[in-house]
N, C-alpha and C positions, 0 to 999 in steps of 0.2 A: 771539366775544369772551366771557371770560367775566364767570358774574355775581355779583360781589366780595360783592352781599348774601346770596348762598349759602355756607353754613358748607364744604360741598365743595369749593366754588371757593377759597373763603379760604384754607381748609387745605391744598391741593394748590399754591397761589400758596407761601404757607410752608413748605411743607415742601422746595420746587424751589430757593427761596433760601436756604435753609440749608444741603439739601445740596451745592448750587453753588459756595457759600462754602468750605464746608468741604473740600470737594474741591479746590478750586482753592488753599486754604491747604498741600496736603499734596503736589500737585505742584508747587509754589515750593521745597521744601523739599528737590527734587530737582532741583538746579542742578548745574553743572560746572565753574562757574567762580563762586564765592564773592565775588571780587571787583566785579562787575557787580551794581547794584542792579535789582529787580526793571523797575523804567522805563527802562533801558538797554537790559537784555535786551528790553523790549517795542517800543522803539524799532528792534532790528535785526530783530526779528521783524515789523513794519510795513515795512522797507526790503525785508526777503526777498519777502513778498506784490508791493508796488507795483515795485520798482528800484531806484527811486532817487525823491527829492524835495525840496523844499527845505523847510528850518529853518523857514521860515510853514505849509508844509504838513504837514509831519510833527510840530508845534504843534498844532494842528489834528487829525490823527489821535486824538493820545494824549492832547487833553485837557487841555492844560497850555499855560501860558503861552510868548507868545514867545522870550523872555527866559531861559523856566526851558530851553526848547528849547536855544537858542545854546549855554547851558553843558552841557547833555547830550552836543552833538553835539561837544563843543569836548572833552571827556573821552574820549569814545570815539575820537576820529583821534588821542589821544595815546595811548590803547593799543594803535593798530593794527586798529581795526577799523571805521572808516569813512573816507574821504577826499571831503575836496573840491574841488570844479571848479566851473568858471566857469558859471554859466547861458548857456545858446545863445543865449537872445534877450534876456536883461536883462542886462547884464554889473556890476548894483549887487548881484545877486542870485550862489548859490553853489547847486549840486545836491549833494548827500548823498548817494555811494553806498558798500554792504557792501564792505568788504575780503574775500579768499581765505578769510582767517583767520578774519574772521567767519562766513562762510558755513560753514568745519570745527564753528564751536565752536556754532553753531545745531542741526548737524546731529549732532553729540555729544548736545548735551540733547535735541531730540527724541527720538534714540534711549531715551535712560536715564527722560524721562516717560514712553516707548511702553511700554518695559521695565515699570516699573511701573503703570502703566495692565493691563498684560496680566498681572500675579500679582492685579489686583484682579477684574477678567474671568476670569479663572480660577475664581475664588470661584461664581459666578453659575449656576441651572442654566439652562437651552437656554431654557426659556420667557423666562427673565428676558434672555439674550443676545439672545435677536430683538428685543424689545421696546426693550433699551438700542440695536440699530443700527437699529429704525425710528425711534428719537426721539433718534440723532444728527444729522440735516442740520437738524429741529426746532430744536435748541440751537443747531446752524452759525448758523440763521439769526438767531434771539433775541442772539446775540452780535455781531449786526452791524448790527442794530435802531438 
């Protein structure tokens, strides 16, 4: 763990959330679909991982309100890219899964962040590439914290 009363630690804590931020500002900005607010798209990127889930639980996920869920999910199956069904064992309840089309336009944008992710890897020499793929499963993990 580190120790925050060290100016090292401090500064390596800051400097990892800056550039996180910053990084993560600049692949938002490589979307494919314009339309989709960033928590839409984050919502069918949480259904690609788990399946499928319900409106409490994909709330839940993302951090957001029940309520603010319902209407997300109620947006998305009117453009085609989630549908709902009956829950198996609760039948008050409904399961949320990715349409075909979802799953296309998921796998669009990975493409085009990988795409750019790899002219920024590009930039980097070999010492700095090892180091960025030992301290990616690092991040994996810190992102799931």
């Amino acid at each position: 763990m580190p120790d925050l009363s060290q100016g090292d630690d401090t500064a390596a804590v800051n400097s990892l959330r800056s550039a996180v931020m910053r990084l993560s500002r600049r692949l938002k900005h490589q979307r494919v679909d314009e339309s989709l607010s960033p928590t839409e798209m984050s919502v069918l990127g949480t259904l690609s991982l788990c399946g499928k889930a319900t409106p409490g639980e994909l709330a839940r996920k993302e951090h957001v309100q029940p309520p603010s869920m319902t209407r997300i999910v109620a947006l998305l199956e009117a453009k085609g890219l989630v549908r709902l069904e009956p829950h198996p064992d609760d039948r008050r309840q409904k399961v949320v899964t990715k349409t075909e089309q979802a799953e296309a336009m998921l796998a669009e944008s990975r493409a085009k962040r990988n795409a750019f992710l790899t002219t920024l890897v590009d930039g980097l020499d070999e010492d700095e590439w090892v180091k960025l793929r030992a301290a990616a499963p690092v991040l994996e993990k810190l992102a799931h914290l």
